[in-house]
Every structure is written in structure tokens, then in C-alpha cells.
C-alpha positions in Angstrom: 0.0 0.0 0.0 3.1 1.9 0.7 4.1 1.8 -2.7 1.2 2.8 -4.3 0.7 5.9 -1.8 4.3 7.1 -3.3 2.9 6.6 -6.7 -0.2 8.1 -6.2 1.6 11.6 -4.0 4.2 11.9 -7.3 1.5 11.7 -9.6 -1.3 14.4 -7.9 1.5 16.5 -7.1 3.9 16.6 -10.1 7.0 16.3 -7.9 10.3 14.8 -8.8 10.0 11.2 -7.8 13.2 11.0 -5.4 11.3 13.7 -3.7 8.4 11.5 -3.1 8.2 11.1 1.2 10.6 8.3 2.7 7.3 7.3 4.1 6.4 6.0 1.0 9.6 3.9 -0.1 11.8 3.9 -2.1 11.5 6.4 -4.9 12.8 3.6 -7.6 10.5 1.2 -6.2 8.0 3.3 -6.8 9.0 4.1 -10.3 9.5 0.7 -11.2 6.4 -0.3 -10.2 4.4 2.4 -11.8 6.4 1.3 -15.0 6.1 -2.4 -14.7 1.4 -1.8 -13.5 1.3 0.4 -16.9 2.7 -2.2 -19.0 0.5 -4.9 -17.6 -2.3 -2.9 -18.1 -2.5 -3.3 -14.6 -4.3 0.3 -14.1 -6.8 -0.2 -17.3 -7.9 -3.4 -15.2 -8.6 -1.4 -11.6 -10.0 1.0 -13.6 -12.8 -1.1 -14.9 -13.3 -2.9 -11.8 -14.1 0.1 -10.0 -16.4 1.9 -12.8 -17.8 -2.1 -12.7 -18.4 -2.2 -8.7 -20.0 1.5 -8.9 -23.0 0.2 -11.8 -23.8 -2.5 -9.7 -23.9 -0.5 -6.2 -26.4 2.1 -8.3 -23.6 4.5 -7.0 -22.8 5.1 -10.8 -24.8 6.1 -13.3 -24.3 6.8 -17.1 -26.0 10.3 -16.7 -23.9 11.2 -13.8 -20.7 10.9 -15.8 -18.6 14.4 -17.2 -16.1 14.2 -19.7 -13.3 17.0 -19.6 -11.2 17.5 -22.6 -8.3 19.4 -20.7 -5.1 19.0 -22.0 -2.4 19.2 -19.5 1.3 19.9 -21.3 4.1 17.6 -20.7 6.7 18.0 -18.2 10.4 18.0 -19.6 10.8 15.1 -21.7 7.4 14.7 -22.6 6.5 13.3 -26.1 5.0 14.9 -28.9 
């Protein structure tokens, strides 16, 4: 849980990831494992669980749903 605490602080905040907390890990732990969840599709599959889990408690509903078409630009290295 640890681990995914670190991932989850870099990503809201934007900060470098060896400034993530020591409370969180290791920074290339956390990195790693970011890395290694993306290309298992690891975050696609949570993802769908949860929108899955939300239908079937009624606490989500297709009419309740917003779509935002913000574009955030990349940090350094970023692809175009």
C-alpha cells in the first residue's frame, strides 16, 4: 500500500519522484512499479473494476458521468 501511496503523491503532485516522502519507499521502487502496473495494463484493469463495482452498487450512473477535454502539457521530456 506503501508503494502505491508514493505513486499516487508523485502523480497528484507533479513532484520529482526522489522527492516522493521516505514514508512512502523507495523512490525507484515506486518508479519501477508504476512502470512495470502500466505495461501490464495493470491500471486499465482497476479501472474497470471500479467503474464495474460502482453500476452494480447504483452508485454510478451513465447520466452522472462528465467528460473533460483538458489538456495538460508535458513536463520535460514529454512526447510529442
Amino acid at each position: 500500500m506503501r508503494t502505491i501511496n508514493g505513486i499516487l503523491y508523485v502523480l497528484v503532485t507533479g513532484c520529482r519522484w526522489m522527492d516522493m516522502p521516505k514514508e512512502y519507499g523507495s523512490h525507484k521502487t515506486a518508479w519501477r512499479r508504476l512502470k512495470e502496473w502500466q505495461e501490464r495494463g495493470v491500471w486499465e484493469g482497476l479501472w474497470q473494476r471500479l467503474l464495474e463495482l460502482g453500476y452494480q452498487a447504483g452508485r454510478l450512473k451513465l447520466g452522472a458521468v462528465a467528460i473533460d477535454a483538458t489538456t495538460i502539457e508535458a513536463r520535460k521530456g514529454g512526447r510529442e
